[in-house]
C-alpha positions as CSV (number, residue, x, y, z in Angstrom):
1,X,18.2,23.6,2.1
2,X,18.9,23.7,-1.7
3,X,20.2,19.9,-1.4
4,X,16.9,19.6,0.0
5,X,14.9,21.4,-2.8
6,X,17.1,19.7,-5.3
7,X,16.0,16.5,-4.2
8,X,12.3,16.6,-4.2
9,X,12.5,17.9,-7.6
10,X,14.5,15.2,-9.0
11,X,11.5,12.9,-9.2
12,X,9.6,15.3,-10.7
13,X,12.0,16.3,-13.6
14,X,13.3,12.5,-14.1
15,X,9.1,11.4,-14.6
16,X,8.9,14.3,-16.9
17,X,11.5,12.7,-19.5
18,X,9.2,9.1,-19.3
19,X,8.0,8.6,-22.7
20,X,4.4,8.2,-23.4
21,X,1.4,7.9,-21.0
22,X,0.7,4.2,-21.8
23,X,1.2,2.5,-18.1
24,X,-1.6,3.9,-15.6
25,X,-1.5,3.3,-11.7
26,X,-4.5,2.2,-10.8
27,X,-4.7,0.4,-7.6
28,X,-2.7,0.0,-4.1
29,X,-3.0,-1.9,-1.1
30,X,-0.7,-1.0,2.1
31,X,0.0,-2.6,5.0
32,X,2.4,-0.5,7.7
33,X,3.0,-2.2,10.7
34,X,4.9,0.1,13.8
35,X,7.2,-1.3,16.5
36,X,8.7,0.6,18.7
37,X,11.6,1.4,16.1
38,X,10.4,1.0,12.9
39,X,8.0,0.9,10.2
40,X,7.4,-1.8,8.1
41,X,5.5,-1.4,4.8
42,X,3.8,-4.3,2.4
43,X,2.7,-2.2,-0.6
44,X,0.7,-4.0,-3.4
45,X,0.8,-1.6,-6.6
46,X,-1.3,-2.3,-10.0
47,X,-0.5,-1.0,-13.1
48,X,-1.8,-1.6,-16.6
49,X,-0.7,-0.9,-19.9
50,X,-3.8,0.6,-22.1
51,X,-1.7,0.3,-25.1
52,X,-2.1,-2.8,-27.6
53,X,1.9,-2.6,-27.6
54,X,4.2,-3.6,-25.3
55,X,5.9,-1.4,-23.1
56,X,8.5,0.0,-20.6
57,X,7.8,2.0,-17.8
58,X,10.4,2.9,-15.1
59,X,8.9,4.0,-11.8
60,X,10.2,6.0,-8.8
61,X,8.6,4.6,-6.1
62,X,9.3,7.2,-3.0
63,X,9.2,6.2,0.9
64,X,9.8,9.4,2.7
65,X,6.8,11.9,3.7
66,X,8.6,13.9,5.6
67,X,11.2,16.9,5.3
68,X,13.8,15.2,7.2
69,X,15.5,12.0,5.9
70,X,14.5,8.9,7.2
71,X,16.7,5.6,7.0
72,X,15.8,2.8,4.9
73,X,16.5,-0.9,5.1
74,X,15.7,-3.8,3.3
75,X,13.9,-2.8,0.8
76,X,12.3,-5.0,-2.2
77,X,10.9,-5.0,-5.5
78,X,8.8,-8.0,-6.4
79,X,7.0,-8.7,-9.8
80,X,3.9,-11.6,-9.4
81,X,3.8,-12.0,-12.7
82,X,7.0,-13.1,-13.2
83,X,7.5,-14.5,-10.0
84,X,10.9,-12.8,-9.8
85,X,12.3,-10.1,-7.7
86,X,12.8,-6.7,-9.4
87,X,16.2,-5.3,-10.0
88,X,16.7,-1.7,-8.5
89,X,17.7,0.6,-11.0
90,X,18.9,3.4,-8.7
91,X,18.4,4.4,-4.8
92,X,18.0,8.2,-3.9
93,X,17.7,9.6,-0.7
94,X,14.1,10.5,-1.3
95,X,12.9,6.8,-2.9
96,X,14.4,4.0,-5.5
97,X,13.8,3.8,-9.3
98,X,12.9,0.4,-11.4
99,X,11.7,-0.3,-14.8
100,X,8.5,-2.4,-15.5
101,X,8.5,-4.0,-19.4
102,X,5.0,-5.1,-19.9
103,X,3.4,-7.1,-22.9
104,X,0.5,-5.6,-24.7
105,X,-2.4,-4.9,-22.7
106,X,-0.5,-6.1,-19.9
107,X,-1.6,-5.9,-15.9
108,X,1.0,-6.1,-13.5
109,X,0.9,-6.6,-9.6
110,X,4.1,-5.5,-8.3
111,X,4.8,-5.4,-4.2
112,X,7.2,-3.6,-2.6
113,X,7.9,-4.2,0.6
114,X,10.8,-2.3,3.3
115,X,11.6,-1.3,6.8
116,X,11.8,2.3,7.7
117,X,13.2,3.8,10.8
118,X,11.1,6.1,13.3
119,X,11.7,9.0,14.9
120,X,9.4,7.8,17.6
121,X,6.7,10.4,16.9
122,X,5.9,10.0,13.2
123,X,5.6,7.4,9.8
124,X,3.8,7.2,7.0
125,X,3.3,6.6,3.7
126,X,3.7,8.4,0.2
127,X,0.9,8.8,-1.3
128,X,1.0,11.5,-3.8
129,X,3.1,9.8,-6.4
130,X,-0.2,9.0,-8.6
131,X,0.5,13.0,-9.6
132,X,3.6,11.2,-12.2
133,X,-0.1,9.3,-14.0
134,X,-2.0,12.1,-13.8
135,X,-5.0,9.9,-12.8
136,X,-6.9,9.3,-9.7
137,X,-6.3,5.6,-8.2
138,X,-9.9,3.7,-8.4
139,X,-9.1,2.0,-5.6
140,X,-6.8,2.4,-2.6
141,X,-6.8,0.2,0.9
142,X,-4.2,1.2,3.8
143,X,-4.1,-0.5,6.9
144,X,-1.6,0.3,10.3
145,X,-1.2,-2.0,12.7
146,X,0.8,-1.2,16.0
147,X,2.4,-3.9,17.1
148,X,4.0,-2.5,20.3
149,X,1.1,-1.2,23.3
150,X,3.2,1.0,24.3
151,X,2.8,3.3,20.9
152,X,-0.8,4.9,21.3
153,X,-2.3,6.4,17.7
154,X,-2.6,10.3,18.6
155,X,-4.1,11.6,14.7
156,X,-3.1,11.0,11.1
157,X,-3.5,13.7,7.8
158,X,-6.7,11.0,7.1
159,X,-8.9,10.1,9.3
160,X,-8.8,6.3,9.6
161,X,-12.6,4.6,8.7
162,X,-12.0,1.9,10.9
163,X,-10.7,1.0,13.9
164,X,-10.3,-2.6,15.2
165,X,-8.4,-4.4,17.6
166,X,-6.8,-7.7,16.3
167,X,-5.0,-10.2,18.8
168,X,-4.4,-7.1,20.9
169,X,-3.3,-4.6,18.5
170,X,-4.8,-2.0,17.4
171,X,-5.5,-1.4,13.5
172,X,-6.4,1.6,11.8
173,X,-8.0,1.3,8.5
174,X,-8.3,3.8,5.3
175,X,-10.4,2.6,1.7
176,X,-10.6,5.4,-0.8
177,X,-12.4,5.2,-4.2
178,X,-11.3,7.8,-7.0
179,X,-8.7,9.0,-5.2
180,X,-7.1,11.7,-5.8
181,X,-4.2,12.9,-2.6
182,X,-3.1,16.1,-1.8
183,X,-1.3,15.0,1.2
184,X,0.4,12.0,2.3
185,X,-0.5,9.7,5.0
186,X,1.2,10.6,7.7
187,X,0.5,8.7,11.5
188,X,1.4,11.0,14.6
189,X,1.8,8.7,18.0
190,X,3.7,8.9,20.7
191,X,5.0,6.4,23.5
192,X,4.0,5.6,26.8
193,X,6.6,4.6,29.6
């Protein structure tokens, strides 16, 4: 339990030692597609730097929202502007850490993109990072898409605003404006035989 404990704080105490508050979060896109296995996750993040200076941010991007430990594989860090894969600074059981340099007045699109294992009944996503910027995200678009009909949506900690059917899957859609998340977006299901 204190490994646990330990571990959720990490992020916390390692953001509180990031010099400055020049890089803001201000914009993510999210695409989670569900099998009957795993969870795979296309995250578009924006970040700008308000300062007329260049600078260095290092981020702790984290891809577990539950209290039990999830695996993760494949996962990728990739910079548009540069056209270049991120290095990963570090991998922790609760998320990975890299470092963003950014040119004066900079905007970056960054996507991260991995596979997550399932314990048949629940995924998600992180959501309440945007606490390390203390600002609200001005825009935010999630999408799931369940890939296998045998996985039937049961509820998720937001309630989806739209709900389509593409090709035969189902897709469940969230769009938030000034957001501000107390809770991370967590999708309950379950299987039919």
């Amino acid at each position: 339990m204190i490994r646990k404990i330990i571990i959720c704080i990490l992020p916390v105490v390692y953001f509180s030692t990031v010099q400055g508050q020049h890089i803001s979060f201000y914009r993510e896109n999210v695409v989670m597609q569900l099998d009957s296995e795993h969870c795979f996750v296309t995250a578009d993040l924006y970040y700008r730097n308000n300062s007329a200076k260049p600078a260095f941010q290092t981020v702790f991007f984290p891809y577990s929202c539950h209290s039990h430990v999830v695996k993760v594989d494949t996962i990728s860090v990739f910079d548009y502007s540069t056209g270049s894969n991120i290095r990963i600074a570090k991998k922790i059981i609760a998320g990975v850490i890299f470092e963003l340099p950014f040119a004066a007045s900079e905007q970056k699109k960054i996507k991260v993109t991995y596979t997550q294992d399932h314990n048949g009944q629940s995924a998600g996503y992180v959501l309440t990072k945007v606490k390390y910027y203390n600002v609200t995200i001005s825009q935010a678009n999630y999408s799931l898409i369940i890939n296998d009909p045998k996985i039937k949506f049961d509820s998720a900690t937001y309630k989806p605003d739209n709900i389509t059917t593409e090709e035969g899957k189902q897709k469940y859609s969230w769009h938030k404006s000034n957001f501000n998340p107390k809770n991370e977006l967590c999708i309950y299901f379950h299987t039919e035989h």
